[in-house]
C-alpha positions as CSV (number, residue, x, y, z in Angstrom):
1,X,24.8,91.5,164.9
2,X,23.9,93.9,168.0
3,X,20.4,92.2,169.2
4,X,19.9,95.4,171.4
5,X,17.2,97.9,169.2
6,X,17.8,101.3,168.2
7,X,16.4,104.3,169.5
8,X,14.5,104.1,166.0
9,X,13.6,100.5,166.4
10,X,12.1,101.2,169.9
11,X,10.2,103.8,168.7
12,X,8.7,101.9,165.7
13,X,7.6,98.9,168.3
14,X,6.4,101.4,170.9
15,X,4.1,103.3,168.2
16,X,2.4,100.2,166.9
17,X,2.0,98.5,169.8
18,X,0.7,101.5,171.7
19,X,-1.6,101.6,168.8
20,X,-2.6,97.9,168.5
21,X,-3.5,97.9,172.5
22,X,-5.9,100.7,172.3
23,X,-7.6,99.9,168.9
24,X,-7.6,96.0,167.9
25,X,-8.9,93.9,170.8
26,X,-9.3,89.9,170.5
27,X,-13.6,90.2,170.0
28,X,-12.4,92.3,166.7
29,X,-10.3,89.6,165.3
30,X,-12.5,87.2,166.0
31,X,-15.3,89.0,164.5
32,X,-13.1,89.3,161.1
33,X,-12.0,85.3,161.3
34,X,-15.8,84.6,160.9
35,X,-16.5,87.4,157.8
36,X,-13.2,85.6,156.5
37,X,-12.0,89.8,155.4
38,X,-9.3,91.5,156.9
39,X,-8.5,94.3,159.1
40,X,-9.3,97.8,156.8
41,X,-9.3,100.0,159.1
42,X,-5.3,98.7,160.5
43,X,-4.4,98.7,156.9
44,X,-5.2,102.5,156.5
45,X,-3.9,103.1,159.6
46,X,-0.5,101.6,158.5
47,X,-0.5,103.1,155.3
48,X,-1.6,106.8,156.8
49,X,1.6,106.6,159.8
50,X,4.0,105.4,157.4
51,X,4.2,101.5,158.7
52,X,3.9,100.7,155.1
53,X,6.8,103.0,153.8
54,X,9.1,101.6,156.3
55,X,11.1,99.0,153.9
56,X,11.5,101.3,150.7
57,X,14.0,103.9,149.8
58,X,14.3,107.3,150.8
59,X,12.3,109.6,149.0
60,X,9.1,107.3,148.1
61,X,9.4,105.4,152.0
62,X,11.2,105.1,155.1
63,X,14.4,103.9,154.5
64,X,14.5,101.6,156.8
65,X,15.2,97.6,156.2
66,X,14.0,94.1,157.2
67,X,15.1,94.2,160.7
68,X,12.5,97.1,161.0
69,X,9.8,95.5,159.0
70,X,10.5,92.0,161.7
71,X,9.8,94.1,164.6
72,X,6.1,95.6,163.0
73,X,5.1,91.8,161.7
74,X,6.5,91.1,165.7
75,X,4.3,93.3,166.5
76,X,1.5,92.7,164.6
77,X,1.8,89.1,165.2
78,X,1.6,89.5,169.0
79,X,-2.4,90.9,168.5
80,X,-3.6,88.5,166.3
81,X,-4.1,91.0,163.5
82,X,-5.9,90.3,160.2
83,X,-3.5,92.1,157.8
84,X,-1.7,91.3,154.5
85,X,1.3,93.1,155.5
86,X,4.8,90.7,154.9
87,X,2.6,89.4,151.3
88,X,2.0,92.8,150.1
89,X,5.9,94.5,151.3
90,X,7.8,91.6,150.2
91,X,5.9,91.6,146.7
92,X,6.7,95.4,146.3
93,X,10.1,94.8,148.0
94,X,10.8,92.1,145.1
95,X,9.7,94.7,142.4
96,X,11.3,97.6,143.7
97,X,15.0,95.3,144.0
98,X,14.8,93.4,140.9
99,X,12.3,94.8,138.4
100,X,12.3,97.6,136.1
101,X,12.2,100.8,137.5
102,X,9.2,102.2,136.2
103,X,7.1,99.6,137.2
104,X,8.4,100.0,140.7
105,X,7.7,103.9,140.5
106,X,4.1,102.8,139.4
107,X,3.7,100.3,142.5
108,X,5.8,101.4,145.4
109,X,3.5,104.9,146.0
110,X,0.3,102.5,145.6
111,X,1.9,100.3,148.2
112,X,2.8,102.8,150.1
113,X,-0.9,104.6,150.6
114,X,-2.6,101.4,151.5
115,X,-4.4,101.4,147.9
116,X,-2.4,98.0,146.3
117,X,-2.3,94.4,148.3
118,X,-0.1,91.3,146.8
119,X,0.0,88.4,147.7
120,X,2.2,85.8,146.1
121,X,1.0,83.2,144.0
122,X,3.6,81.0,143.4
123,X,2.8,77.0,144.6
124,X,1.4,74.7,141.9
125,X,0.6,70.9,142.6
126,X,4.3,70.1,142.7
127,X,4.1,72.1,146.4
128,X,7.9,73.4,145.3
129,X,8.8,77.7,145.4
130,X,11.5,77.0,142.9
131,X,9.0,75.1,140.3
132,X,6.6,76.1,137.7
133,X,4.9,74.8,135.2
134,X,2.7,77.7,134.2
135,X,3.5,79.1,130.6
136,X,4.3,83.1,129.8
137,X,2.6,82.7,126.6
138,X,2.1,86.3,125.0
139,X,1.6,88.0,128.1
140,X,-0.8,86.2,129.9
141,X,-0.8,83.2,132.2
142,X,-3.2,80.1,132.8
143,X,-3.7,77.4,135.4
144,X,-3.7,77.4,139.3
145,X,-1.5,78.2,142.1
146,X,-2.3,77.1,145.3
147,X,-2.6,78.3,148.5
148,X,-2.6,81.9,148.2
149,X,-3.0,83.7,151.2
150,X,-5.0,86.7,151.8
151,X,-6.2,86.0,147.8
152,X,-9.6,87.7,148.3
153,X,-8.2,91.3,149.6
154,X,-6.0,91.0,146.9
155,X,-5.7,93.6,143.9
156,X,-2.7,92.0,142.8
157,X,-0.2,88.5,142.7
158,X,2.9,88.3,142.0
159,X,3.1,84.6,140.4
160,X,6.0,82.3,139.2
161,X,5.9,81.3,135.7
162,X,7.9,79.5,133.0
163,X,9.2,82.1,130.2
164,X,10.8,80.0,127.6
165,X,12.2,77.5,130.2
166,X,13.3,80.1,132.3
167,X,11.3,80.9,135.6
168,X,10.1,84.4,135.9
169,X,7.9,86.5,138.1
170,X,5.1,88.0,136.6
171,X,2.3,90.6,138.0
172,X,-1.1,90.1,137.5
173,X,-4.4,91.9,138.1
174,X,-6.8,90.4,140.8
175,X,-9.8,90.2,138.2
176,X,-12.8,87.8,138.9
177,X,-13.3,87.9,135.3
178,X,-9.6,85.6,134.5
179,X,-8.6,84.5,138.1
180,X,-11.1,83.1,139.7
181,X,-10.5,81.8,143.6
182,X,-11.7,78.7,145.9
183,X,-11.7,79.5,149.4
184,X,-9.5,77.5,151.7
185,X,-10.1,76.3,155.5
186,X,-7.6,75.9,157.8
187,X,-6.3,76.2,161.1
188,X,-5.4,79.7,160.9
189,X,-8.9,80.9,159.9
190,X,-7.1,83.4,157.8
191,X,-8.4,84.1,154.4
192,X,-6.5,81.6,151.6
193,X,-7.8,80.1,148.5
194,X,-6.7,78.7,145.0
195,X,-6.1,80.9,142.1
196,X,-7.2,79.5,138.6
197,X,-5.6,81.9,136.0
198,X,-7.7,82.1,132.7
199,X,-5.6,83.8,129.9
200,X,-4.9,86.5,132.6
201,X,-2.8,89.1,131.4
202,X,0.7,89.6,133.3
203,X,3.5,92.2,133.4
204,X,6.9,90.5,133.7
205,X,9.2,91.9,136.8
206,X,12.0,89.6,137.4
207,X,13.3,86.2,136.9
208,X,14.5,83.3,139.1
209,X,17.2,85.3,140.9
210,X,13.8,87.7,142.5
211,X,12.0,84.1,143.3
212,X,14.7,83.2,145.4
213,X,14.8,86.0,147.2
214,X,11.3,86.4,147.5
215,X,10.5,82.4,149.1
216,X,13.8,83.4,151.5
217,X,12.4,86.5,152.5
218,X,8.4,85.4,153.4
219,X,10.5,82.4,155.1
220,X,12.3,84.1,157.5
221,X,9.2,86.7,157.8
222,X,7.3,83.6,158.7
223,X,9.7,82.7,161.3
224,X,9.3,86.2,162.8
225,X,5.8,85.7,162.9
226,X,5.9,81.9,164.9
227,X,8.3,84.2,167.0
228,X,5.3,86.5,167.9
229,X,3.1,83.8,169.0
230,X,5.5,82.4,170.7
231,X,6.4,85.0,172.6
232,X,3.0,86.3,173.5
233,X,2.0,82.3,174.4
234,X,4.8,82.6,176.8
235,X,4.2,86.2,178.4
236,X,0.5,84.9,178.6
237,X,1.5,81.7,180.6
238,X,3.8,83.9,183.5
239,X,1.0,86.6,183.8
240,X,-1.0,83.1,184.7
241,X,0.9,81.1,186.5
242,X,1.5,84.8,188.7
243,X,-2.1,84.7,189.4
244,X,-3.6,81.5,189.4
245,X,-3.5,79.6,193.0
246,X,-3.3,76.2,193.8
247,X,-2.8,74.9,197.5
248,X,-2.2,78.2,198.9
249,X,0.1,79.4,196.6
250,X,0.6,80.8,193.1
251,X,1.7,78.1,191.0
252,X,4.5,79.8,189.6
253,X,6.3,79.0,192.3
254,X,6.2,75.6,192.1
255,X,9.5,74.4,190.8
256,X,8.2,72.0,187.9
257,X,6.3,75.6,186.4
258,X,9.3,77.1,186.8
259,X,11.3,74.6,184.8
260,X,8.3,74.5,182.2
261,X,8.4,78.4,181.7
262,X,12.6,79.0,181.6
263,X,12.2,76.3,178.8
264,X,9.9,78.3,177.0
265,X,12.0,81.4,177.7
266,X,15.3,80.0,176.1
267,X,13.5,78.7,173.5
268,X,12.0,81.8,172.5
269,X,15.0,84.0,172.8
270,X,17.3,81.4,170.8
271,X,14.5,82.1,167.7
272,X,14.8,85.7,168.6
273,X,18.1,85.7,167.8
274,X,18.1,83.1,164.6
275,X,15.2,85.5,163.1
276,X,16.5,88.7,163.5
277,X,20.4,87.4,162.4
278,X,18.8,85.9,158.8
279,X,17.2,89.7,158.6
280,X,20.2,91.6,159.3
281,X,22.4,89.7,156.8
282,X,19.4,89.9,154.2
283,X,19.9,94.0,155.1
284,X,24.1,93.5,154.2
285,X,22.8,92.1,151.2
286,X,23.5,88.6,151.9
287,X,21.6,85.8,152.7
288,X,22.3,82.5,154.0
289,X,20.4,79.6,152.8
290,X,21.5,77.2,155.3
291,X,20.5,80.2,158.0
292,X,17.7,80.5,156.7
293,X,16.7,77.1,156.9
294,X,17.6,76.6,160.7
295,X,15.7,79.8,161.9
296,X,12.7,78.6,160.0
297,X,13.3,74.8,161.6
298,X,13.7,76.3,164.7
299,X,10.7,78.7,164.7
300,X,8.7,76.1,163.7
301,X,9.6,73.9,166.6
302,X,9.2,76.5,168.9
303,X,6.1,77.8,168.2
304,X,4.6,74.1,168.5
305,X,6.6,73.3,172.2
306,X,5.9,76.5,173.7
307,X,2.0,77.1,172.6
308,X,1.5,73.5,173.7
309,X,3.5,74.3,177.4
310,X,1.3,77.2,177.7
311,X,-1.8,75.2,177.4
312,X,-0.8,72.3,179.7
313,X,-0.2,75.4,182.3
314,X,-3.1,77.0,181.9
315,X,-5.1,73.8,182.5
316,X,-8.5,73.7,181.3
317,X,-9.3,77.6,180.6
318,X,-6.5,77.3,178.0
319,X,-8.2,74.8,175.5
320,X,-11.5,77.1,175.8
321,X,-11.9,79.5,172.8
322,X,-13.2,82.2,174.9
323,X,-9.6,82.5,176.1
324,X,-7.0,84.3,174.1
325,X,-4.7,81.9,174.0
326,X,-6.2,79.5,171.1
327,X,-4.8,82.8,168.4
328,X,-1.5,81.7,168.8
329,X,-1.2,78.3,168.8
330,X,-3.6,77.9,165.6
331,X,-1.8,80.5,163.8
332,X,2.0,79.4,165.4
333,X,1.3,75.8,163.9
334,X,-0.4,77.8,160.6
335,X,2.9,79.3,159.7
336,X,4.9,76.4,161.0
337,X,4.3,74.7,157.5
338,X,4.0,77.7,155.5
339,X,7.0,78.3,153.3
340,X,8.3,75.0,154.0
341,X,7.7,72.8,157.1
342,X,10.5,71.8,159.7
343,X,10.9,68.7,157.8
344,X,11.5,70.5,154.5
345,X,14.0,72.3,156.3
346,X,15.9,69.8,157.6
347,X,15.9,67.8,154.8
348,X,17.5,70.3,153.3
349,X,20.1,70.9,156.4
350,X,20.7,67.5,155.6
351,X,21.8,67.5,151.9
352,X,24.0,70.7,152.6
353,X,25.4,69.2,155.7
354,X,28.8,69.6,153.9
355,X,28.3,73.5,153.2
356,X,30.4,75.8,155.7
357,X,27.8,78.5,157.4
358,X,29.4,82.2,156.7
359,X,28.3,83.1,160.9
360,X,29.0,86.0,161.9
């Protein structure tokens, strides 16, 4: 894999972050943490300059791939924003790769305007992606799935099922009438709540094949995203450590900083790399379990060390909320256990220890 972007890679993390400086400042998201909505006016905007296209073919979107679609969640990561953006694409994504193609004609263009949101609804009690225990019985669904991010904004999930013993994916309509929520707290602040299902009717899209594509996708999306934090916890601590002066000097150049901040550094470009590899070989049409876990293991670690480096450098104005720094570490440690913690992952490192990695 060439790390080095594209002159069209450049350009797509040059227009939204041009845009995201000028138009989404810090008071804003914390203004839409406390309504517990997100971001509509982003979301149009993405929709209206084509963000949202960027993943689908050629004519219907921009033919572009995940790699692309990791440097606007990046992107989008590094402001904070309130946005149901890798839920919504990978959904459509899963539709438009493994369902029939009619149905993906009737969703990508709704995707693609800004006018549909999904999230997926897949966890049940047994807190497993690969498990399910709610019955396809005639076209509807019942029962509860857990931990559904940005549920309330949603028109739409895309939940796992049981079809005769065999797990499916299934689209459902986001009607208060059969799918009721319970909002969620947590650390992110972000809007999440259970799903109870009530005889809700669903459209079948794909089975277990889609599923496993679609928790190894959000994984490695989530990765991208502790990658983001990371990287703007770490850009935040320099600009300080620059600045701030402590017996006559900045104290950036006290060697101890130093060390703290090059650590921080190699960890962020080592999940740089990790990410963006498991996204290009997903774009070759491959992807690598055993990758996959290790970038999300990774990111997960990073995320924590370096947020938690940039607070003990900051000193006291880094554990106040008025400063901007609290964003990433509470949403950093949010995604950390999303899509499976680092323990998960290594656990599962550990039973595949005998598996050969296909690097390249």
């Amino acid at each position: 894999m060439d790390t080095a972007l594209s002159e069209t890679q450049e350009l797509i993390r040059a227009s939204i972050r041009d845009y995201l400086r000028r138009e989404i400042t810090f008071d804003r998201i914390r203004e839409l943490e406390s309504n517990g909505g997100y971001d509509e006016a982003l979301w149009l905007h993405l929709g209206r300059s084509g963000f949202l296209a960027l993943p689908f073919a050629s004519p219907i979107g921009g033919g572009a791939g995940l790699v692309e679609l990791g440097i606007l969640v990046e992107e989008l990561t590094r402001r904070a924003s309130v946005a149901p953006l890798i839920e919504t694409l990978t959904c459509a994504m899963c539709v438009e790769r493994f369902g029939d193609p009619g149905l993906a004609g009737e969703i990508i263009p709704q995707v693609v305007s800004g006018g549909m949101r999904i999230s997926p609804a897949l966890l049940e009690r047994d807190d497993r992606y690969d498990h399910a225990m709610l019955p396809f019985d005639g076209g509807a669904i019942s029962g509860t799935k857990c931990f559904v991010d940005y549920a309330p904004s949603a028109t739409h999930y895309l939940v796992s099922a049981l079809d005769g013993g065999e797990l499916v994916l299934a689209l459902a309509e986001a009607n208060p009438d059969n799918a009721t929520l319970r909002m969620l707290d947590n650390i992110s602040r972000l809007p999440q709540a259970n799903v109870t299902f009530s005889r809700t009717p669903v459209r079948r899209v794909a089975g277990a094949e889609a599923l496993h594509w679609l928790v190894g996708v959000n994984r490695v999306l989530s990765a991208v995203q502790r990658l983001g934090a990371a990287q703007q916890a770490l850009e935040m601590t320099v600009d300080y450590v620059k600045a701030r002066e402590q017996f006559g000097q900045p104290i950036g150049a006290f060697q101890a900083v130093q060390h703290h901040c090059a650590n921080m550094a190699t960890m962020v470009e080592a999940c740089r790399f990790l990410t963006y590899e498991c996204l290009w070989q997903m774009d070759e049409g491959a992807m690598d379990d055993r990758l996959v876990a290790t970038a999300k293991n990774w990111a997960a670690r990073t995320v924590t060390e370096v947020t938690m480096l940039a607070h003990e450098l900051h000193g006291g104005i880094g554990v106040t909320e008025e400063y901007d720094l609290h964003f990433f570490t509470r949403r950093g440690k949010d995604r950390a256990v999303a899509w499976g913690s680092a323990d998960e992952t290594l656990r599962y490192l550990a039973d595949t220890v005998g598996q050969q990695n296909s690097w390249h």
